[in-house]
C-alpha positions as CSV (number, residue, x, y, z in Angstrom):
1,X,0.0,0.0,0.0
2,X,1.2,3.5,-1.0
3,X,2.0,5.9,1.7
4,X,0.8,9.3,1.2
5,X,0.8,12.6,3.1
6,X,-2.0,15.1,2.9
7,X,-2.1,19.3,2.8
8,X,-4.8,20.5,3.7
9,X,-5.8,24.6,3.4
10,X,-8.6,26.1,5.0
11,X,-11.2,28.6,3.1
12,X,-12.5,30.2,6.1
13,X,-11.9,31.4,9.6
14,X,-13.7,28.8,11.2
15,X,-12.1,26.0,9.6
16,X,-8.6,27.4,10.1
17,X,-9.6,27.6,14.1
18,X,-10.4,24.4,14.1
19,X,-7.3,23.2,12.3
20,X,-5.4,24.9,14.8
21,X,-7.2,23.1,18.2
22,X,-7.3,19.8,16.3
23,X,-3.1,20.0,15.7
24,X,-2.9,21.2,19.7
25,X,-5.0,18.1,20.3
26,X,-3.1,16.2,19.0
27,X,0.4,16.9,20.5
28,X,-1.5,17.0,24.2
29,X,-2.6,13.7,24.0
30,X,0.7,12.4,22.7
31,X,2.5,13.9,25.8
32,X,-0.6,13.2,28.3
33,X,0.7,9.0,27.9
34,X,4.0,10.3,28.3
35,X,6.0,9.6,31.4
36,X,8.8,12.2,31.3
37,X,9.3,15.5,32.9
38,X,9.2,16.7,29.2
39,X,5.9,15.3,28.6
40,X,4.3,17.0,31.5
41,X,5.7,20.3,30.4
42,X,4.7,20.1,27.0
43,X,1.5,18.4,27.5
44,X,0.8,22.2,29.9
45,X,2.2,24.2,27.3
46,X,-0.8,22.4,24.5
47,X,-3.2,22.6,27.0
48,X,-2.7,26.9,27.4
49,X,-2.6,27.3,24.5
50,X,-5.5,25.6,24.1
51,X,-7.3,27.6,26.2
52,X,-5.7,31.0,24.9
53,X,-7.6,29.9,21.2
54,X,-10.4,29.1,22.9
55,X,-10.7,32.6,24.4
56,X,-10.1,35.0,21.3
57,X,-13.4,33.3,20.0
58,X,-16.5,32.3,20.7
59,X,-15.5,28.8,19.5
60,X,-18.4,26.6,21.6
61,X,-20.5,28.6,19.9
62,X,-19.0,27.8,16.2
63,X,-19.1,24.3,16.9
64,X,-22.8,24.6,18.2
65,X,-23.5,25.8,14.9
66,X,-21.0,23.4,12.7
67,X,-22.3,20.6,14.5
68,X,-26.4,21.3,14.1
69,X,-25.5,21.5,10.2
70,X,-23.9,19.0,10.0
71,X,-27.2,17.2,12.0
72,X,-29.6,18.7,9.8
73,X,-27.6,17.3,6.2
74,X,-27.8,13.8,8.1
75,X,-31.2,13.9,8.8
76,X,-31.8,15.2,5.0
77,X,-30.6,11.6,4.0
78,X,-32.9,9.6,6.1
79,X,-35.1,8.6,3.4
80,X,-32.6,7.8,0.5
81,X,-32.2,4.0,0.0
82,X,-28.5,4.0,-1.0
83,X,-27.8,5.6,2.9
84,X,-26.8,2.8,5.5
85,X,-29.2,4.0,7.8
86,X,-27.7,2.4,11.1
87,X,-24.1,3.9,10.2
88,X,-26.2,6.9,9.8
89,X,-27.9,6.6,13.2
90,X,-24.6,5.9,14.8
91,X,-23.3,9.4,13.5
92,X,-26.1,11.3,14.8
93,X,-26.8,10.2,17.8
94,X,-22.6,10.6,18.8
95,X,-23.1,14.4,17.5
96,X,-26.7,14.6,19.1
97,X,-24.6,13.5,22.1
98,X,-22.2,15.7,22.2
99,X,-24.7,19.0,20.8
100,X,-26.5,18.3,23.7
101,X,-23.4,18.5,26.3
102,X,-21.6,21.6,24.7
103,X,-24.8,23.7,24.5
104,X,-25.7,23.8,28.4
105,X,-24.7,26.7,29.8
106,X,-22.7,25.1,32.5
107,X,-20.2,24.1,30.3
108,X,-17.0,26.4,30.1
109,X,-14.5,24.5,28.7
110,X,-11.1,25.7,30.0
111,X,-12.3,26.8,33.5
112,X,-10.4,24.2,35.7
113,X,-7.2,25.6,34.6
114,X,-8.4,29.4,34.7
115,X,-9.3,28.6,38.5
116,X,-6.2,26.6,39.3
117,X,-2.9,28.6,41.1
118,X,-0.4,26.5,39.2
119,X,-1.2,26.7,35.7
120,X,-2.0,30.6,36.9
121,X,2.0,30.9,37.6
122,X,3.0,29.0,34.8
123,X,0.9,30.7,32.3
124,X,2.6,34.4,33.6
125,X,6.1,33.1,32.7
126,X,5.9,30.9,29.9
127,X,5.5,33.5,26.9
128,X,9.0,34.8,28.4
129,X,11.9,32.6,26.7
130,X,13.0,30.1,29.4
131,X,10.7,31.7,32.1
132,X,9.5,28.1,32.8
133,X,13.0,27.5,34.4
134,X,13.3,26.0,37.8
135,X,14.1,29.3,39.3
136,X,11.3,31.1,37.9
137,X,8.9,29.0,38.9
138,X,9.8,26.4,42.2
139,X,6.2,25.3,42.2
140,X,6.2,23.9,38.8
141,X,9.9,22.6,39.3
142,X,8.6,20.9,42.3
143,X,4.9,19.5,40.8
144,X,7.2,18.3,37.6
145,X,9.0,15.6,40.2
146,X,6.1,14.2,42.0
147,X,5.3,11.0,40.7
148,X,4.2,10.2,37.4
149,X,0.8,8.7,38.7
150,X,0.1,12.0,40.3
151,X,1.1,14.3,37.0
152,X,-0.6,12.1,35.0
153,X,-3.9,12.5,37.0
154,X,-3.9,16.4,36.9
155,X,-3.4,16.6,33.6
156,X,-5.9,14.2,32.7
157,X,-8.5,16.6,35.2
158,X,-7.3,19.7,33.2
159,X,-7.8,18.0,29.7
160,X,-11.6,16.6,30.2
161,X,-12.3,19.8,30.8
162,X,-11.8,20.2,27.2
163,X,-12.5,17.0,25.8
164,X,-15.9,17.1,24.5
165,X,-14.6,20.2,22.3
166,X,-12.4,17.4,21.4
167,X,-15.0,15.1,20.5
168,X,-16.9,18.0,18.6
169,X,-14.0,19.1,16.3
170,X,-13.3,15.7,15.6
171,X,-16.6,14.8,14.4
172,X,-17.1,18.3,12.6
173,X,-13.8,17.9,10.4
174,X,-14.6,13.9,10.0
175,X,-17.5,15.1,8.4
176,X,-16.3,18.2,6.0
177,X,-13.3,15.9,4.8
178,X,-15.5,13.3,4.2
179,X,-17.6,15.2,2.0
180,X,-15.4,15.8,-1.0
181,X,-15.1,13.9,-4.2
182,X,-11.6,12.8,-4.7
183,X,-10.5,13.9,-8.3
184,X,-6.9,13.0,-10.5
185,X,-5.6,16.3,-11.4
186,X,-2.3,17.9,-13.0
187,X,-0.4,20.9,-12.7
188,X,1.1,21.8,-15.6
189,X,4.5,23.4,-15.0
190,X,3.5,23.1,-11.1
191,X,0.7,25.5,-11.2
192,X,-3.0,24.3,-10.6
193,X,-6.0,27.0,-10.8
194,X,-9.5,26.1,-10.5
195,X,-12.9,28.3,-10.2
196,X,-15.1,27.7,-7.4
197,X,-18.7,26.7,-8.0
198,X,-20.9,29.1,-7.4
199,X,-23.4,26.5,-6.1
200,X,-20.8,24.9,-3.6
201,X,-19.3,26.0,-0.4
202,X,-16.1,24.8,-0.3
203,X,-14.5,24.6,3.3
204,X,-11.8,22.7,2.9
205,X,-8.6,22.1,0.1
206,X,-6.8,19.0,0.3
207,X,-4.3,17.8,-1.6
208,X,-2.6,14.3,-1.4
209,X,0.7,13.3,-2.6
210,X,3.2,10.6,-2.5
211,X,5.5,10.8,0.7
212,X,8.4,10.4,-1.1
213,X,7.6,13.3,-3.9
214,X,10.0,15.7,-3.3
215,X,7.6,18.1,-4.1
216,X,5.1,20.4,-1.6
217,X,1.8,22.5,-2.3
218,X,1.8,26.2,-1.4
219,X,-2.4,26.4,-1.2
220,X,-4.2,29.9,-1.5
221,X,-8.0,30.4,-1.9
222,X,-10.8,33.0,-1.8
223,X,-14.4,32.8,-2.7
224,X,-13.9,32.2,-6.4
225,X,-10.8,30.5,-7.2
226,X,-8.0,28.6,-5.4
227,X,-4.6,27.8,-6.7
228,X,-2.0,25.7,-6.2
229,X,1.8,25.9,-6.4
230,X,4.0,22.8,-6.2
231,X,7.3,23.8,-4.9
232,X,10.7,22.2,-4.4
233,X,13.3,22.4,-1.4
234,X,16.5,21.0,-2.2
235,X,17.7,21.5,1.6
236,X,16.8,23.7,4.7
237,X,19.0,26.2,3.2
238,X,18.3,26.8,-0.2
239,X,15.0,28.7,-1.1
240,X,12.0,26.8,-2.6
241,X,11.7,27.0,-6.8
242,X,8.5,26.1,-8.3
243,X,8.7,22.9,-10.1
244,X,9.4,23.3,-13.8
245,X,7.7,19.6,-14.8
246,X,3.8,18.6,-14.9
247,X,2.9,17.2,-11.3
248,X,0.2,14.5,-10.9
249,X,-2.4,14.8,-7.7
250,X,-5.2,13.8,-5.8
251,X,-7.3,17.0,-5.2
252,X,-10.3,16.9,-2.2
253,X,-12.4,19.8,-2.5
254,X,-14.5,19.6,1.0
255,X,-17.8,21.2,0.4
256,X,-20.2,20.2,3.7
C-alpha cells in the first residue's frame, strides 16, 4: 500500500480555528501518555494554548452551529435508500450526544485551569523565553518531580475539561473531509488553478501526494478560485523553486 501525506488549506476562519485546536489536540494527547518531565511540560504548554484559542473566539458557539449543520444534512438523508441507515444513526446520535453537552450553559471549557494557582503561575512566565526555568517557577519545578501517577492524574482533570470540544472538532472535520469527491488532477509546469462553484461552499482544500515526492503544495484560496503551487526544497538552506515539470495529484475539495 502506497503511503501518502496530505495538505490541507482552510477557506474560512472557522475552519482554520479548528485546524489549529485539532493539531494542539493532538500533540496534548501524545505527551498526556508520556511519562517524562518533558511530557508534562509540554503536554501544559498544548493545554494553554488551548485555552488561549479558545478565548479569542467564541469557538463553543461555532461548533454549536457546525455541528447542528452537519445534523440537519444527516437527517436530510434519512429517506434515500442507498444511505446505511444504522451507520447513519450511529453518526447522529454521537453528534446529538455531544450538541447536547456543549450547549448547556454550564459548560465552560477551560475553567479548571483558569481557576487553578499553578497553571495561573506557569501561564505568567511561559511567553517569556525560558521563564519556565526552575528558578522562575519552584512550584512547577517541584509538581514536575512528583510522581508520574500523580502528573498524569492532573493533567488528565485539566484535559476533560476540554475534551468534549475534542470530541466536537473531531466529528465536525470527519464530516467536511468526508464530504469531497476525490479527483486525479495535473499541474502543468507546477501550477494548478481552479474556479469555485458558485453552487458549492467549499471549506476545505486537500491535496494528497506521494510521501516520497519531493515536491510540496503552497495552497491559496478565496471565494472564487484557489490555486495551487507545487514547490521544491533542495535543503533547509536553499529557497523553494516552483517545479518546472507537470505534477500528478489527488485533489479533495471539502464542500459540507
Amino acid at each position: 500500500m502506497q503511503i501518502k501525506i496530505i495538505y490541507e488549506q482552510p477557506l474560512n476562519e472557522r475552519i482554520r480555528t479548528f485546524l489549529r485546536l485539532e493539531h494542539l489536540f493532538k500533540i496534548t494527547n501524545h505527551h498526556i501518555k508520556g511519562n517524562s518531565e518533558w511530557d508534562s511540560r509540554a503536554a501544559i504548554t498544548n493545554l494553554l494554548s488551548i485555552v488561549e484559542l479558545l478565548g479569542r473566539s467564541d469557538i463553543k458557539s461555532d461548533l454549536v452551529k457546525e455541528l447542528e449543520r452537519h445534523a440537519s444534512t444527516l437527517n436530510s438523508l434519512a429517506n434515500n435508500p442507498n444511505v446505511d441507515l444504522q451507520r447513519l444513526e450511529n453518526i447522529l446520535g454521537n453528534i446529538n450526544s455531544v450538541l447536547e453537552s456543549i450547549r448547556k450553559p454550564a459548560y465552560q471549557p477551560g475553567q479548571s485551569m483558569k481557576q487553578d494557582e499553578l497553571i495561573s503561575s506557569i501561564k505568567q512566565r511561559i511567553t517569556i523565553p525560558g521563564g519556565s526555568c526552575n528558578f522562575d517557577l519552584p512550584n512547577y519545578h517541584h509538581w514536575l518531580h512528583k510522581a508520574e501517577e500523580n502528573r498524569t492524574k492532573d493533567l488528565e482533570y485539566w484535559y476533560n475539561d476540554l475534551k468534549l470540544i475534542n470530541d466536537g472538532l473531531k466529528l465536525s472535520l470527519n464530516m467536511i473531509r468526508n464530504s469531497a469527491n476525490p479527483t486525479r488532477e495535473r499541474a502543468p509546469a507546477g501550477f494548478y488553478q481552479k474556479p469555485m462553484e458558485s453552487n458549492l461552499s467549499c471549506q476545505l482544500i486537500r491535496i494528497v501526494l506521494p510521501i516520497e515526492s519531493s515536491y510540496y503544495p503552497e495552497i491559496s484560496g478565496g471565494k472564487h478560485r484557489f490555486t495551487v503551487r507545487f514547490m521544491e526544497q533542495q535543503n533547509t538552506g536553499t529557497r523553494p523553486v516552483q517545479a518546472q515539470e507537470d505534477i500528478e495529484f489527488e485533489l479533495h475539495c471539502c464542500i459540507l
